[in-house]
C-alpha positions as CSV (number, residue, x, y, z in Angstrom):
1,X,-39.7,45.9,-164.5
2,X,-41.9,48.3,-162.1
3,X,-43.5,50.8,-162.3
4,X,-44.8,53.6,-159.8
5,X,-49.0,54.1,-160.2
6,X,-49.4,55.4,-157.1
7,X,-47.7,57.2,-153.7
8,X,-49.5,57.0,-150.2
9,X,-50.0,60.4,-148.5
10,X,-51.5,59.8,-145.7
11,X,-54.5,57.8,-143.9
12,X,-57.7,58.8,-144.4
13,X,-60.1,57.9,-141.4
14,X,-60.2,55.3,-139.0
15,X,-61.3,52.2,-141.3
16,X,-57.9,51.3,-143.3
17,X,-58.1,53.9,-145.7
18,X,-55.5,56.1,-147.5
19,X,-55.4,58.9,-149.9
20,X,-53.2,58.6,-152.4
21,X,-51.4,60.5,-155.0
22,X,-52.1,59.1,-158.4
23,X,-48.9,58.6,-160.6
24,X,-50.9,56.7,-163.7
25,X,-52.7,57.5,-166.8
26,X,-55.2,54.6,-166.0
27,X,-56.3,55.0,-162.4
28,X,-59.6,53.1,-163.4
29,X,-57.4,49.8,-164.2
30,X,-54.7,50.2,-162.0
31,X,-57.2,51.0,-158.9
32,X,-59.8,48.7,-159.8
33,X,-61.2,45.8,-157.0
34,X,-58.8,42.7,-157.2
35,X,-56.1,44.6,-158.9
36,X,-52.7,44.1,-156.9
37,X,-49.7,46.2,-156.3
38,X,-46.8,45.9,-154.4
39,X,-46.1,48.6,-151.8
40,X,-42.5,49.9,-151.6
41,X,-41.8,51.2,-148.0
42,X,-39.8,53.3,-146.8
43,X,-37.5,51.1,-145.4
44,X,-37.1,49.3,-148.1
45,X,-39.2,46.5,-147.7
46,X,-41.7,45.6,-150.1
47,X,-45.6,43.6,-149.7
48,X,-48.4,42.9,-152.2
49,X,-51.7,45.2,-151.3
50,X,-55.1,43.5,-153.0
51,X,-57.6,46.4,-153.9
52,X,-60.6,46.1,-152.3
53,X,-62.5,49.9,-153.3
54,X,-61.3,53.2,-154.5
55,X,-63.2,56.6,-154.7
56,X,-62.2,60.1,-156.2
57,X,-61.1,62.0,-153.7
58,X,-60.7,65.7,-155.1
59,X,-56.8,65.4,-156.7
60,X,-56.2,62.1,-155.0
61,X,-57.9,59.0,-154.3
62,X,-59.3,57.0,-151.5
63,X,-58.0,53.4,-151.3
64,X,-59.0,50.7,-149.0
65,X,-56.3,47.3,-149.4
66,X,-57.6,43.9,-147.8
67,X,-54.4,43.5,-146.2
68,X,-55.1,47.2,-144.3
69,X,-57.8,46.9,-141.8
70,X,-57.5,50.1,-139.7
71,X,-55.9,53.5,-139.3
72,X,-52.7,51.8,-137.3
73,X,-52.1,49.4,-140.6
74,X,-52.7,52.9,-142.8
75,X,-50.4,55.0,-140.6
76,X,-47.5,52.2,-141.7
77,X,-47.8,53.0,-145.3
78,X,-47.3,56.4,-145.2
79,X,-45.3,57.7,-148.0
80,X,-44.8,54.2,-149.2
81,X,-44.5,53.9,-153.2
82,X,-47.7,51.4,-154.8
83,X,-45.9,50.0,-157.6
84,X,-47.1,47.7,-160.6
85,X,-45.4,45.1,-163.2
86,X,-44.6,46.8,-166.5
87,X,-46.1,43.6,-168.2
88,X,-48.9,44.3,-167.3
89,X,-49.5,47.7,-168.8
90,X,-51.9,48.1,-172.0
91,X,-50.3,49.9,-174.5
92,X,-50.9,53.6,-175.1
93,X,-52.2,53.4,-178.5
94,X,-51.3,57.0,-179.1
95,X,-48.3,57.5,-180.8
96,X,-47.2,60.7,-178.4
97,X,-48.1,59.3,-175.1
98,X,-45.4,57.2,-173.2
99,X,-45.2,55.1,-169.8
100,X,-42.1,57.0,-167.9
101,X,-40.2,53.9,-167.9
102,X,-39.8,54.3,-171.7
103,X,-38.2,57.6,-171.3
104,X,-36.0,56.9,-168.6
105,X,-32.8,56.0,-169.6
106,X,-32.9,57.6,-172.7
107,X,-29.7,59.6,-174.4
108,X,-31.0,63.3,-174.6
109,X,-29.3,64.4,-177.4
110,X,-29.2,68.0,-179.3
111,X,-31.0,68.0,-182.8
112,X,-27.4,68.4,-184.6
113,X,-26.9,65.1,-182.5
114,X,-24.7,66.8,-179.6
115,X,-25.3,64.5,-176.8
116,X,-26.3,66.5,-173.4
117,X,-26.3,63.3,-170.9
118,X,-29.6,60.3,-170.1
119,X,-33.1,60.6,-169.1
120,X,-33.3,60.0,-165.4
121,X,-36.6,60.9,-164.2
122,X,-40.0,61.9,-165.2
123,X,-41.2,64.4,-163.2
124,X,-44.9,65.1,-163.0
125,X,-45.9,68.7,-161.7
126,X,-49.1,71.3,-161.4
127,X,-47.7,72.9,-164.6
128,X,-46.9,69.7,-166.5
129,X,-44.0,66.8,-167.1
130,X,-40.3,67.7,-166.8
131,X,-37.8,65.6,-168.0
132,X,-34.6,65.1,-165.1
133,X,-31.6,64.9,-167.6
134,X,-28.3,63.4,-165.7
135,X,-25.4,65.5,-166.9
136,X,-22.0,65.1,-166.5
137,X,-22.0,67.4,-163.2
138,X,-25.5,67.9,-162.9
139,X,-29.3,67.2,-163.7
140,X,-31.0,69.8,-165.9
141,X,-35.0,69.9,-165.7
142,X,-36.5,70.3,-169.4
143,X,-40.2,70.9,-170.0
144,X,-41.6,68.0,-172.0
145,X,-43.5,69.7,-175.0
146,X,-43.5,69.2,-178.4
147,X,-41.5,72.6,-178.8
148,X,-38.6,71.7,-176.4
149,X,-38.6,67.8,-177.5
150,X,-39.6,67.6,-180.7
151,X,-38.9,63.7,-181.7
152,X,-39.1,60.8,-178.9
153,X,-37.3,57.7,-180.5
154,X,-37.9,54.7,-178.3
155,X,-36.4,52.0,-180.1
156,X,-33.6,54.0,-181.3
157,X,-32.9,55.2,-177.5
158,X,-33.0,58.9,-177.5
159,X,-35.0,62.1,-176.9
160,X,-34.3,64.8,-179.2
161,X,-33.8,68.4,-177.3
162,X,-34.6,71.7,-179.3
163,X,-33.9,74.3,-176.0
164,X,-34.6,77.5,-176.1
165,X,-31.4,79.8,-175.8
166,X,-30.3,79.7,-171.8
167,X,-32.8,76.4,-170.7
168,X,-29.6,74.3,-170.3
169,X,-27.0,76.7,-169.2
């Protein structure tokens, strides 16, 4: 399985480079020389990138790839997905931290078991994670605190959802 560390915003320069939009808790491992990814482009085609620097670059980061010599290679990956095997991935070893492939695809239920529909995305904004329920009809967006989701239960498949009155209306 894959998943997303990284999206490419733009080019940065005329050298190869691009700025891109971190989407991993361990952007020193993930971004590190020599690491690979597999770039996900918009067409739909897909290519192995080999690391070869990355810098901080205020809220994103500045990547060169061995396989992206100048800005004409860069301008190609624009808004192309970098994407890594799951395999790979060290575990969290915190208890309440979790890779967004574990919670995707989990049953949201109610905590007197009322099942309101699966986990389909993790979304990461300014203000925090949201959790993209599918629902029968629709997708609801729930703020992932403690407070709202009180009990994640990997193995057993589920999220637990204690909303606040009107959150899933």
């Amino acid at each position: 399985m894959d998943v997303v560390v990284g999206r490419v915003a733009k080019a940065h320069g005329i050298r190869g480079e691009l700025a891109v939009d971190v989407r991993t808790d361990s952007p020193e491992e993930r971004f590190a020389p020599g690491a690979v990814v597999a770039a996900r482009l918009r067409d739909g085609t897909s290519r192995p990138l080999t690391l070869t620097a990355a810098r901080p670059h205020g809220e994103r980061l500045i990547v060169r790839f061995d396989e992206v010599p100048d800005r004409t290679a860069a301008e190609l990956l624009r808004g192309a997905l970098l994407v890594a095997d799951t395999d790979s991935l060290p575990p969290t070893g915190d208890p309440d931290e979790f890779y967004d492939h574990e919670l995707e695809g989990l049953k949201a239920v109610l905590t007197d078991g009322t099942e309101v529909g699966v986990v389909n995305e993790v979304v990461h904004g300014p203000a925090g994670e949201l959790l993209a329920i599918q629902r029968a009809k629709d997708e609801v967006l729930v703020p992932f605190v403690r407070e709202i989701v009180p009990e994640v239960d990997i193995k057993g498949g589920r999220v637990v959802l204690d909303p606040p009155e009107g959150l899933l209306d």
